[in-house]
VMD Tcl script that draws the C-alpha trace (Angstrom):
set ca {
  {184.81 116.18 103.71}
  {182.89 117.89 106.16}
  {180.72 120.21 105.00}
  {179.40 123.41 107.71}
  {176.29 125.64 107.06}
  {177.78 129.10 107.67}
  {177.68 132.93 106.85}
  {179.69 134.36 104.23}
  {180.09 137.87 104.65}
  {179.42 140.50 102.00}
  {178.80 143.73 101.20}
  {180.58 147.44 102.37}
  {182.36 148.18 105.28}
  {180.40 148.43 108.06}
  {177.26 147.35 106.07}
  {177.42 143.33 106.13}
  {175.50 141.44 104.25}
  {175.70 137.31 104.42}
  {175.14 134.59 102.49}
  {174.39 131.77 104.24}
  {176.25 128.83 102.42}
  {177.34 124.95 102.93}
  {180.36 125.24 102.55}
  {183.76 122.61 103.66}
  {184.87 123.35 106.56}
  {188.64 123.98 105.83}
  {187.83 126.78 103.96}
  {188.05 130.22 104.71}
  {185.39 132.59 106.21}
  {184.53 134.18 102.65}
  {186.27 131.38 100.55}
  {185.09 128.58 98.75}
  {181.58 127.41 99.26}
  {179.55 124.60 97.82}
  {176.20 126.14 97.56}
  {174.64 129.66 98.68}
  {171.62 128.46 100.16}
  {170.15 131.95 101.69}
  {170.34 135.48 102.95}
  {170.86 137.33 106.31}
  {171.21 141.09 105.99}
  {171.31 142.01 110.28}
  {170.94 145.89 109.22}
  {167.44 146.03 108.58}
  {165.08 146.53 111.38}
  {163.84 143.71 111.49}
  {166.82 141.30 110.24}
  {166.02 139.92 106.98}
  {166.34 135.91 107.03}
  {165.64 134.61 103.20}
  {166.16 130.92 103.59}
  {165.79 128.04 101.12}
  {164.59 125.76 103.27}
  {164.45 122.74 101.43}
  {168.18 122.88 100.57}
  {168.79 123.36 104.70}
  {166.50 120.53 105.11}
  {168.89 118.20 102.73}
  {172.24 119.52 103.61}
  {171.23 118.83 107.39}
  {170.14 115.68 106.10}
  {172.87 114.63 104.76}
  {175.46 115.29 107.68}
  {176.33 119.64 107.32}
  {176.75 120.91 110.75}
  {175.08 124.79 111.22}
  {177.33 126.89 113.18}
  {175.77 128.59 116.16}
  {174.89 131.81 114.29}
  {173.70 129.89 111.51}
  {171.83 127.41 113.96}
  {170.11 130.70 115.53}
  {168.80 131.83 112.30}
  {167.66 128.63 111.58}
  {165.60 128.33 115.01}
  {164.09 131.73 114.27}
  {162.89 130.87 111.04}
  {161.30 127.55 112.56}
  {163.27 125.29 109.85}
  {165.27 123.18 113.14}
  {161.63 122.39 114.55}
  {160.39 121.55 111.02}
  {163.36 118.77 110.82}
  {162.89 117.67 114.43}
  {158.98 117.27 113.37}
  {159.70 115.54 109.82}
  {162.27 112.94 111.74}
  {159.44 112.39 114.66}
  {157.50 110.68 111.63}
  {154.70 112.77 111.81}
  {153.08 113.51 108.14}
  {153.25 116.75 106.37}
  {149.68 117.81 107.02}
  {150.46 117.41 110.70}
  {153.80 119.16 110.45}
  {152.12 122.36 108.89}
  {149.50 122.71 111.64}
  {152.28 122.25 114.26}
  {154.73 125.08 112.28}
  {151.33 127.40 111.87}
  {150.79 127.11 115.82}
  {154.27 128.36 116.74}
  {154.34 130.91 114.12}
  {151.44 132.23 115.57}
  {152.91 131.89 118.85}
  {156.03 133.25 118.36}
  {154.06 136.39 116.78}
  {152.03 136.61 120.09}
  {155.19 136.61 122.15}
  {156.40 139.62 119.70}
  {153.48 141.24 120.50}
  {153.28 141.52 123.51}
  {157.19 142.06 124.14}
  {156.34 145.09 122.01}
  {153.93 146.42 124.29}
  {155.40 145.80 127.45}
  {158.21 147.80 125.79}
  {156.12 150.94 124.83}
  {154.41 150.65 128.48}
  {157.99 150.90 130.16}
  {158.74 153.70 127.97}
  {155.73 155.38 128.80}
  {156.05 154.93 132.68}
  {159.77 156.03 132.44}
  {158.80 159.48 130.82}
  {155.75 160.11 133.28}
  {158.70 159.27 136.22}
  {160.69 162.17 134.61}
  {158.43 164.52 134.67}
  {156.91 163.94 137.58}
  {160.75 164.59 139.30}
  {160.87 167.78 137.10}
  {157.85 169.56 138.25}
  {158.82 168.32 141.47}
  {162.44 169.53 141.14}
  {161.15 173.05 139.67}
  {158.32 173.16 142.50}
  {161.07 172.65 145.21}
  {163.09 175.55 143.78}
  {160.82 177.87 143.69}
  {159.56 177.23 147.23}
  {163.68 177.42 148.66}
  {163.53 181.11 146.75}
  {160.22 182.31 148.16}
  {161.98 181.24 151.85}
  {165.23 183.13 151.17}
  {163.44 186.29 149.81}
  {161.26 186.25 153.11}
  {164.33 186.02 155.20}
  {166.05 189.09 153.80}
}
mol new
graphics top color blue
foreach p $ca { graphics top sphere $p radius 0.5 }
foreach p [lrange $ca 0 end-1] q [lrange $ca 1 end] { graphics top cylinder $p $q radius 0.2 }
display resetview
């Protein structure tokens, strides 16, 4: 039997909500499932990604294969590094200072995407108006030059 780490979808119309689950992978979408091992609601801002991550840790153990959505969340939540650490033999202690530096990494890349986003946003608006006081500058000049000709 070969068991996939997928999402299960839940919840209203056009308001998903997934489990993530282990589940075989002849059965359907929002069938059958072996065990619900976490959360993914994408509607939030940011996505909420509640994980058990020491039930991923022994279903990828033990053969499950993430899909690719499943596989992203994973990556985002650092629990794929923390496996590729544990199986690189490196202790626990060492594996928890390596996870804290590229949480605090990853938070410093937010960080700064975020304010390279709110600088573009700014420049963009002081672009605008700078072409709409030119704009209304220009009309008013093309009206003084008519009025003079009459």
């Amino acid at each position: 039997m070969a068991v996939k780490l997928r999402l299960r979808r839940m919840g209203k119309k056009r308001q998903p909500i997934y489990k993530v689950v282990a589940a075989d992978e002849r059965s359907p979408r929002d069938g059958k499932f072996i065990e619900a091992i976490g959360l993914y609601n994408p509607i939030t801002d940011p996505a909420t990604i509640d994980i058990k991550e020491d039930r991923v840790l022994y279903w990828l153990g033990v053969g499950a294969q993430p899909t690719t959505t499943v596989k992203g969340l994973l990556s985002k939540k650092g629990i794929l590094y923390k496996r590729e650490l544990l199986r690189s033999g490196l202790k626990e202690e060492e594996v928890a200072v390596k996870l804290e530096e590229w949480s605090k990494n990853k938070e410093a890349k937010l960080a700064s995407k975020a304010t390279k986003k709110v600088e573009a946003k700014v420049k963009k608006e002081d672009k605008i108006e700078e072409n709409v006081s030119e704009a209304e500058g220009a009309g008013s000049e093309d009206k003084q030059e008519e009025e003079k000709a009459e």
